[in-house]
N, CA, C and O atoms as a DFTB+ gen file, in Angstrom:
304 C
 N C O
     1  1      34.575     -50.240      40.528
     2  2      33.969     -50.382      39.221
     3  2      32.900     -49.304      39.034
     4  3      32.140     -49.146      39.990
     5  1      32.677     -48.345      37.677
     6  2      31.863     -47.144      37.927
     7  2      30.617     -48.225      37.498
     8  3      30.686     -49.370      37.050
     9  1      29.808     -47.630      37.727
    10  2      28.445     -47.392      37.637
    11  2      27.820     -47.507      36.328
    12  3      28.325     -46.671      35.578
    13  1      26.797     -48.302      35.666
    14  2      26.193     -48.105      34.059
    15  2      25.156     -47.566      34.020
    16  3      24.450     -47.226      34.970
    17  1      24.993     -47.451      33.009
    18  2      23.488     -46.364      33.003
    19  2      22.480     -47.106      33.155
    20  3      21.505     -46.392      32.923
    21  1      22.086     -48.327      33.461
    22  2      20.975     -49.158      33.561
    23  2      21.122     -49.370      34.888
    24  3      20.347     -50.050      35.560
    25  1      22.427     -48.620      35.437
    26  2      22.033     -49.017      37.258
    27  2      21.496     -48.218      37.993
    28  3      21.056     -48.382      39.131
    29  1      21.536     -46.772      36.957
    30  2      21.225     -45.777      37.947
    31  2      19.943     -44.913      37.182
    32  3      19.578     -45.470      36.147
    33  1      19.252     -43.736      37.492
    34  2      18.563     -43.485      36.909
    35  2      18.912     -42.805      35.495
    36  3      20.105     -42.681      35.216
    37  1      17.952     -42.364      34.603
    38  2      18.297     -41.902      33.359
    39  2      18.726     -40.532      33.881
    40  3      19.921     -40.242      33.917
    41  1      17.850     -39.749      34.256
    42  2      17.807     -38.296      34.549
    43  2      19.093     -37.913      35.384
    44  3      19.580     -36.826      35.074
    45  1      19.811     -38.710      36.524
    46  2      21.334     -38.756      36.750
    47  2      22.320     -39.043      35.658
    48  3      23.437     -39.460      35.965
    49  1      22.023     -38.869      34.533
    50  2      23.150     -39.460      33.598
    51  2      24.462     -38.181      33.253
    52  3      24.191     -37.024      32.932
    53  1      25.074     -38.420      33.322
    54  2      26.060     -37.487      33.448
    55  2      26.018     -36.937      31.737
    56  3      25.754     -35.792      31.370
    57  1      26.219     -37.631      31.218
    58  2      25.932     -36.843      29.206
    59  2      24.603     -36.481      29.350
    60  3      24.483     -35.326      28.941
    61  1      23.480     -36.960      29.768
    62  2      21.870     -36.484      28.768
    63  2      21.717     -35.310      28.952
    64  3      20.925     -34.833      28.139
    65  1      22.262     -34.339      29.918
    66  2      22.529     -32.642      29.739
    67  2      22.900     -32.151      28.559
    68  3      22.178     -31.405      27.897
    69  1      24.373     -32.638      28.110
    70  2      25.344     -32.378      27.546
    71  2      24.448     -32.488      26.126
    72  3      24.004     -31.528      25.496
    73  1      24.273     -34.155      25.731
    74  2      23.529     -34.671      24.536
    75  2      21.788     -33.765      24.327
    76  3      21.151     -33.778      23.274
    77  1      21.482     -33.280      25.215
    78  2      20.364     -32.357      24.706
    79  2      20.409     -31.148      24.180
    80  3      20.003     -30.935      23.038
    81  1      21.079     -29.898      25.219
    82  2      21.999     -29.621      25.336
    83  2      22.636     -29.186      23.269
    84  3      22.471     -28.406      22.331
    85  1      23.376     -30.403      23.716
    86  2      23.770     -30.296      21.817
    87  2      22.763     -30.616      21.121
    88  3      22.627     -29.638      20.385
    89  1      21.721     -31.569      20.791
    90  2      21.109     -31.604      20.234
    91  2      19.916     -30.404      20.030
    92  3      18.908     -30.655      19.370
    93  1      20.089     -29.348      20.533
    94  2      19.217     -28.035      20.721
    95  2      19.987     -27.290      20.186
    96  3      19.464     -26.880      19.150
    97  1      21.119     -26.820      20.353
    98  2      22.085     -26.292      19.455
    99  2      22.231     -26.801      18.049
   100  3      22.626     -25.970      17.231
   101  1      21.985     -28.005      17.624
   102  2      22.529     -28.537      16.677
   103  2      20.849     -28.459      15.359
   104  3      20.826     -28.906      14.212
   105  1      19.745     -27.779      16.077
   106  2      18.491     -27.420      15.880
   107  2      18.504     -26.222      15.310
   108  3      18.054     -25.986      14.188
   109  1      19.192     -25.151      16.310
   110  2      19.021     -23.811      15.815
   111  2      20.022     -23.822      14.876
   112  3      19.767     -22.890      14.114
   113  1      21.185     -24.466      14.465
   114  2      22.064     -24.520      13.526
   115  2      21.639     -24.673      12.323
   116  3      22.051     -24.130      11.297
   117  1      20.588     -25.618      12.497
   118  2      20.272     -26.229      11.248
   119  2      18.719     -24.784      10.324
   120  3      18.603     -24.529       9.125
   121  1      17.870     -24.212      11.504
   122  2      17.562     -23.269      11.571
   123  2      17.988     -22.000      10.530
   124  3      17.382     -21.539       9.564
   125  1      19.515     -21.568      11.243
   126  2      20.290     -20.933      10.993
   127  2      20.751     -20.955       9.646
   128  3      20.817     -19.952       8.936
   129  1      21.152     -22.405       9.210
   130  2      21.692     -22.719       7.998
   131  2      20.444     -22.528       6.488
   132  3      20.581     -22.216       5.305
   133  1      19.241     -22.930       7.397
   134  2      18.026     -22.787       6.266
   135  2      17.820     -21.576       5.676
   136  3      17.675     -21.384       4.469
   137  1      17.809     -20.625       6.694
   138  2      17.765     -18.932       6.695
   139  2      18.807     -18.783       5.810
   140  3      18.506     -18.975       4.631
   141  1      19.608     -18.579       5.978
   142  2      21.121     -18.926       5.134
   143  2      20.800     -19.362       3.381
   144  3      20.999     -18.807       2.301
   145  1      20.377     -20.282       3.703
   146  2      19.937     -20.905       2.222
   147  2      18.911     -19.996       1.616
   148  3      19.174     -19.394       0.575
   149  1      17.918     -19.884       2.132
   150  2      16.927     -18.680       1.893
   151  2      17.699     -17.667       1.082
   152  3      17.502     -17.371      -0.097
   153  1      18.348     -17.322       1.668
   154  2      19.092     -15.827       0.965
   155  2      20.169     -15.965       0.010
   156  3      20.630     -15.153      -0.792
   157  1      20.414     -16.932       0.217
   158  2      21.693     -17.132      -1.137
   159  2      20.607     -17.466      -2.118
   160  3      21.108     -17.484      -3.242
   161  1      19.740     -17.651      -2.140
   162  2      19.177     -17.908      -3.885
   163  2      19.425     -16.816      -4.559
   164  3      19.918     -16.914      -5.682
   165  1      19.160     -15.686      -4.058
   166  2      19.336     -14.071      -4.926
   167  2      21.122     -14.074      -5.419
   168  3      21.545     -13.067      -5.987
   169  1      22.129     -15.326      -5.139
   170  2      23.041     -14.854      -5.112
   171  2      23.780     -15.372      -6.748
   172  3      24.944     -15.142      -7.075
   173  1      22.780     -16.078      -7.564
   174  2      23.695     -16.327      -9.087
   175  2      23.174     -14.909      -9.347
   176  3      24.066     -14.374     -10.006
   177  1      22.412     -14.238      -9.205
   178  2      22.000     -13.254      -9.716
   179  2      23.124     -11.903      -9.646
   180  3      23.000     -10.924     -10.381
   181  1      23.887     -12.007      -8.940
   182  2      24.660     -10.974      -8.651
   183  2      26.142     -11.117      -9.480
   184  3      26.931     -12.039      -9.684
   185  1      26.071      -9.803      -9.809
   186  2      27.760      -9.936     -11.337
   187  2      28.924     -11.099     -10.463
   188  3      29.608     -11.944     -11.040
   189  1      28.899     -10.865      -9.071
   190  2      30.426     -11.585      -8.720
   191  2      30.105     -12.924      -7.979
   192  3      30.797     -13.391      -7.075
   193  1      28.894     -13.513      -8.514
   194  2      28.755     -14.713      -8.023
   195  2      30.185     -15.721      -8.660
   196  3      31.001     -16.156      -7.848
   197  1      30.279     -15.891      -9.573
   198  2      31.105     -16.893      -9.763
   199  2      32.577     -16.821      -9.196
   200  3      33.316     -17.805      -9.213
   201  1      32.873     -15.855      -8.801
   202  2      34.279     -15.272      -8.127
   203  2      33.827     -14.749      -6.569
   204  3      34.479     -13.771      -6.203
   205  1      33.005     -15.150      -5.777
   206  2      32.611     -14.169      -4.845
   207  2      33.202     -14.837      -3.823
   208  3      32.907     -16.009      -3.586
   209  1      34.248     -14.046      -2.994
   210  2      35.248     -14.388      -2.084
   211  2      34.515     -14.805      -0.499
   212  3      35.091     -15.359       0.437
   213  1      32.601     -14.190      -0.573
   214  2      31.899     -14.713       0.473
   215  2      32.046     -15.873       0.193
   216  3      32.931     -16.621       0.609
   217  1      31.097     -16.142      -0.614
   218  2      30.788     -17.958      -0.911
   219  2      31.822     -18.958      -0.861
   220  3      31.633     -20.113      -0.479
   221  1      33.193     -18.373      -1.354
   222  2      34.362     -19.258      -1.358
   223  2      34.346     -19.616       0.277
   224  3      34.144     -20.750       0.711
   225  1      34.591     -18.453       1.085
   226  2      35.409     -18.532       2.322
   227  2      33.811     -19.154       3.027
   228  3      34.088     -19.658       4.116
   229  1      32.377     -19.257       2.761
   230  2      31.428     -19.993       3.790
   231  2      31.229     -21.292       3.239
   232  3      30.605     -22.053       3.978
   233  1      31.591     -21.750       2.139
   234  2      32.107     -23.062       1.667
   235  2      33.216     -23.903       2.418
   236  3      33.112     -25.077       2.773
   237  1      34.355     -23.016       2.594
   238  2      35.430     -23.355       3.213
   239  2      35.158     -23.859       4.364
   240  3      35.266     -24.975       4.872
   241  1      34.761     -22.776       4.715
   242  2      34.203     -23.169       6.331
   243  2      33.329     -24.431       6.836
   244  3      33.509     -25.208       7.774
   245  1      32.308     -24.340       5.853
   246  2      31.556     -25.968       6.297
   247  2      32.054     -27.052       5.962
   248  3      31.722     -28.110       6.497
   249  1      32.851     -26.973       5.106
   250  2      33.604     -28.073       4.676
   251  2      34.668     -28.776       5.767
   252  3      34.775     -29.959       6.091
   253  1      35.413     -27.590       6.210
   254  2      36.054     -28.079       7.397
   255  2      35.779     -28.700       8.468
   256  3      36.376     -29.671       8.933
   257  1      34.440     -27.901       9.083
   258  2      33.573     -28.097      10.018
   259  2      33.218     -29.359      10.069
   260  3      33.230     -30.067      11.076
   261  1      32.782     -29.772       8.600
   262  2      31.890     -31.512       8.255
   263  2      33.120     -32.218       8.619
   264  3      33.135     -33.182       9.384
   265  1      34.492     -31.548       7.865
   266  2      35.511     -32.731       7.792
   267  2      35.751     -33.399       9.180
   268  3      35.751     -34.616       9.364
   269  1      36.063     -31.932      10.641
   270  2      36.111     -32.488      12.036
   271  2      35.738     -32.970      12.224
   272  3      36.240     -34.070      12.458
   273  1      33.711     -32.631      12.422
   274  2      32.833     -33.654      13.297
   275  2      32.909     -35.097      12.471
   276  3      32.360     -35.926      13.198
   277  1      33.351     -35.709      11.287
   278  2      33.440     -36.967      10.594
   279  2      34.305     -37.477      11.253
   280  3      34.077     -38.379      12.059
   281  1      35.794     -36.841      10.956
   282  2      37.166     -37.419      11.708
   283  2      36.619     -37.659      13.382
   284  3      36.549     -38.861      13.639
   285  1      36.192     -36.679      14.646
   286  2      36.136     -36.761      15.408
   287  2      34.827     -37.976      16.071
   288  3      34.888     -38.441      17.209
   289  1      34.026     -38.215      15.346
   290  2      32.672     -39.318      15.672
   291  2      32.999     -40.467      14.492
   292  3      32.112     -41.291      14.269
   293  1      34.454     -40.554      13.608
   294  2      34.436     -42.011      13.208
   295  2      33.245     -42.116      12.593
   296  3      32.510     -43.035      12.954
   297  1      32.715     -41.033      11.340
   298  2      31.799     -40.966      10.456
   299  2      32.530     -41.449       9.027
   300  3      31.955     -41.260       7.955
   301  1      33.522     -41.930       9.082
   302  2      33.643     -41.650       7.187
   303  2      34.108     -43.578       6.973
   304  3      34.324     -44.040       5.852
């Protein structure tokens, strides 16, 4: 029978690496994404905002991204 996490210590836990770890990554992402936001404000301003094949395809992208981590953690 394995072992629970209340039997053994915290700091042996085989995820709390992993779960920090991501949660530090999942920091500078969010970081990342602000910066991001920052700079798209200048972007209705520009003639090909409403057609602009960036914004389409980094839309795309998070969208997908959200859709996995939902499907994969049984978020929706």
């Amino acid at each position: 029978m394995a072992e629970t996490c209340s039997e053994r210590s915290r700091s042996n836990c085989p995820v709390k690496r992993d779960a920090e770890e991501t949660a530090k990554l999942g920091g500078e992402t969010l970081k990342a994404m602000r910066r991001l936001r920052r700079r798209m404000r200048y972007c209705p301003e520009c003639a090909d905002y409403d057609d602009c094949p960036v914004l389409a395809e980094f839309h795309a992208m998070v969208d997908q991204v959200i859709q996995e981590i939902q499907e994969e953690w049984g978020l929706r």
